[in-house]
C-alpha positions as CSV (number, residue, x, y, z in Angstrom):
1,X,29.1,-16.7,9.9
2,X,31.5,-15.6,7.0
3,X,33.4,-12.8,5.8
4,X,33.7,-11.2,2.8
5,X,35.9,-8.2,1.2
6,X,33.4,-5.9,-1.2
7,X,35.6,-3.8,-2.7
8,X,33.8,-0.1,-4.0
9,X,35.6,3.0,-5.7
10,X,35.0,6.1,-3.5
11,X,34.1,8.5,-6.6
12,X,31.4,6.5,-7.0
13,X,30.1,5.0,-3.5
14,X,32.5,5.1,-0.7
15,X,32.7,4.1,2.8
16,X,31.5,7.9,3.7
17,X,28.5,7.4,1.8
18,X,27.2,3.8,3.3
19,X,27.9,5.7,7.0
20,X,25.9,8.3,6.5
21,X,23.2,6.4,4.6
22,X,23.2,3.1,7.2
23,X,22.1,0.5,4.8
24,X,22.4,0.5,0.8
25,X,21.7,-2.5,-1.8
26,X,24.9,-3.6,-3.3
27,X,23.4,-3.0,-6.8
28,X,25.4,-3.1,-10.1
29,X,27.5,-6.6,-9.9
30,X,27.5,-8.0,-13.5
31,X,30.1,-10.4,-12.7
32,X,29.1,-14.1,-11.9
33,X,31.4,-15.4,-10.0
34,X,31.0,-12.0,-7.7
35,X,27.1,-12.4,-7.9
36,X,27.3,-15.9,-6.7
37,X,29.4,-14.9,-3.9
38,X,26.3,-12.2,-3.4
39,X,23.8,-15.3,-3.6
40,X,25.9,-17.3,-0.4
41,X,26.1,-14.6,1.7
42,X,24.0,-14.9,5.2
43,X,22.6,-11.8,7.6
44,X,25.2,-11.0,9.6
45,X,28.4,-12.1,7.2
46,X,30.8,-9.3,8.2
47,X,32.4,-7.6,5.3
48,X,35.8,-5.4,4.9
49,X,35.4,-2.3,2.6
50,X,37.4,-1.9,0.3
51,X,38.2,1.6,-1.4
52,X,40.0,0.7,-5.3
53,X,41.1,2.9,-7.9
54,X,42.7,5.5,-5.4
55,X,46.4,6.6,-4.5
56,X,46.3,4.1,-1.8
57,X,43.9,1.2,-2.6
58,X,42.8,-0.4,0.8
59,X,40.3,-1.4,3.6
60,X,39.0,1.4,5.2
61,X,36.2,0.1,7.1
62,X,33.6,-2.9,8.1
63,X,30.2,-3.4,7.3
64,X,27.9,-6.0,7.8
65,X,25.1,-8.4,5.3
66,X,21.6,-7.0,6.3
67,X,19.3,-8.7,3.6
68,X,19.8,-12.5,2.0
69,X,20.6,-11.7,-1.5
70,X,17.2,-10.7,-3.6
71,X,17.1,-9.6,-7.7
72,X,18.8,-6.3,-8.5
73,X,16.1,-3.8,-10.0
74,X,18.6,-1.6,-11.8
75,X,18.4,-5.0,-14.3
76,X,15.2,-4.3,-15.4
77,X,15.7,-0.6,-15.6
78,X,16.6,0.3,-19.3
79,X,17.6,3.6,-18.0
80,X,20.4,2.5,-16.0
81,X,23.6,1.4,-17.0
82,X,23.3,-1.8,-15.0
83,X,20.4,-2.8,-17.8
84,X,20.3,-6.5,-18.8
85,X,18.1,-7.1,-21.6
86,X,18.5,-10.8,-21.3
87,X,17.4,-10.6,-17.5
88,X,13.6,-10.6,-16.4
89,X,11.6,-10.7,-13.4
90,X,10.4,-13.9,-13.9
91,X,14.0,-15.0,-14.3
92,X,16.4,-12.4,-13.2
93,X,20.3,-12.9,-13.2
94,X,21.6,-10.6,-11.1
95,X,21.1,-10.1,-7.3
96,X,22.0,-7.7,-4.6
97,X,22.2,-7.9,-0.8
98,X,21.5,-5.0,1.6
99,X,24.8,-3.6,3.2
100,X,24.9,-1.8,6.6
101,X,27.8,0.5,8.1
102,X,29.7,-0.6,10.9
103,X,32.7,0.9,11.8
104,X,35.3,2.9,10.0
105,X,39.1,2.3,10.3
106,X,41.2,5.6,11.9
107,X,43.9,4.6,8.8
108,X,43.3,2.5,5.4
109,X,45.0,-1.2,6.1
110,X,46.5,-1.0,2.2
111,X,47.2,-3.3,-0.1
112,X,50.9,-3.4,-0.3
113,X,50.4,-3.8,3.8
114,X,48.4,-6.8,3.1
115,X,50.8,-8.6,0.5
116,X,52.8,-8.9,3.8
117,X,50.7,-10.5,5.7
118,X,51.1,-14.1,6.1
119,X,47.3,-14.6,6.3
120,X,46.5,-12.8,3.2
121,X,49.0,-15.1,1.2
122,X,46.4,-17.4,-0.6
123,X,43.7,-14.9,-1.0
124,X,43.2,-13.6,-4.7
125,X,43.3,-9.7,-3.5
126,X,46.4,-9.6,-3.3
127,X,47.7,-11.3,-6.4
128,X,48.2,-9.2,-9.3
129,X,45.9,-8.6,-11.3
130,X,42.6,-9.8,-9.6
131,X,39.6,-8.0,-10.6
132,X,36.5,-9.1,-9.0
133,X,34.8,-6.9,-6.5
134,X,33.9,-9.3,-4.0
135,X,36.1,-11.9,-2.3
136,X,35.2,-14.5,0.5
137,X,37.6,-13.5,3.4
138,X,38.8,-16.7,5.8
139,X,38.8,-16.0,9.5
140,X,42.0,-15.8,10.2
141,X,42.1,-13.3,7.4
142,X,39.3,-11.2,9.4
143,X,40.8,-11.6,13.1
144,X,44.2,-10.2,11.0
145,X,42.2,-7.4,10.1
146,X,40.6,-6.7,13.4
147,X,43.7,-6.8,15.2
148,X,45.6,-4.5,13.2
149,X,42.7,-1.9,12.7
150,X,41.9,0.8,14.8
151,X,38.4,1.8,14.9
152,X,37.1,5.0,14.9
């Protein structure tokens, strides 16, 4: 099993939304380094939510991996803003995984509580400047996480 941070910006999908939905595709990563984090993931990886872009960025919450990771339609959709021209179905470049709620955390673990953490010290979140919306999460980073969260 692994672990994985996905980190979302609420306006736009949050934690909320994924509980009341169950299970949504992770759709719109046009990063490759993220989407190849996407293509390693296993059902089952847990994953921490992350909520950016807000007064206090932080994890509010845990999912889980529900699909192994399969092409992104909103690719091929030259509707969407996620279009690719250069993708197709017979060669697609960007993938999604299915994501499933699993808990929510009573209070948001944020960032600047993180930096403290000895745990967290050599993972990219919380090094300035990092921008990629998914991050492989080591165990000890995870059991950190679990043991300071309180579930609702």
């Amino acid at each position: 099993m692994a672990y994985w941070l996905m980190k979302t910006e609420p306006e736009a999908f949050s934690l909320d939304d994924l509980a009341k939905r169950g299970e949504e595709p992770w759709d719109g990563i046009r990063n490759y380094q993220a989407r190849n984090f996407l293509r390693a993931m296993q059902v089952g990886d847990g994953i921490l939510i992350y909520h950016s872009r807000v007064a206090v960025p932080g994890i509010v919450g845990l999912a889980e991996v529900r699909s192994p990771a399969h092409p992104d339609p909103t690719q091929f959709d030259p509707h969407c803003k996620y279009f690719d021209p250069k993708s197709s179905p017979d060669h697609p470049r960007w993938d999604l995984v299915d994501v499933g709620f699993r808990a929510r955390f009573a209070t948001v673990i944020s960032l600047e509580e993180l930096r403290q953490w000895p745990a967290f010290g050599d993972n990219p979140l919380v090094r300035k400047g990092n921008r990629l919306s998914i991050l492989p999460v080591s165990e000890a980073q995870w059991a950190a996480v679990l043991e300071h969260a309180e579930l609702v």
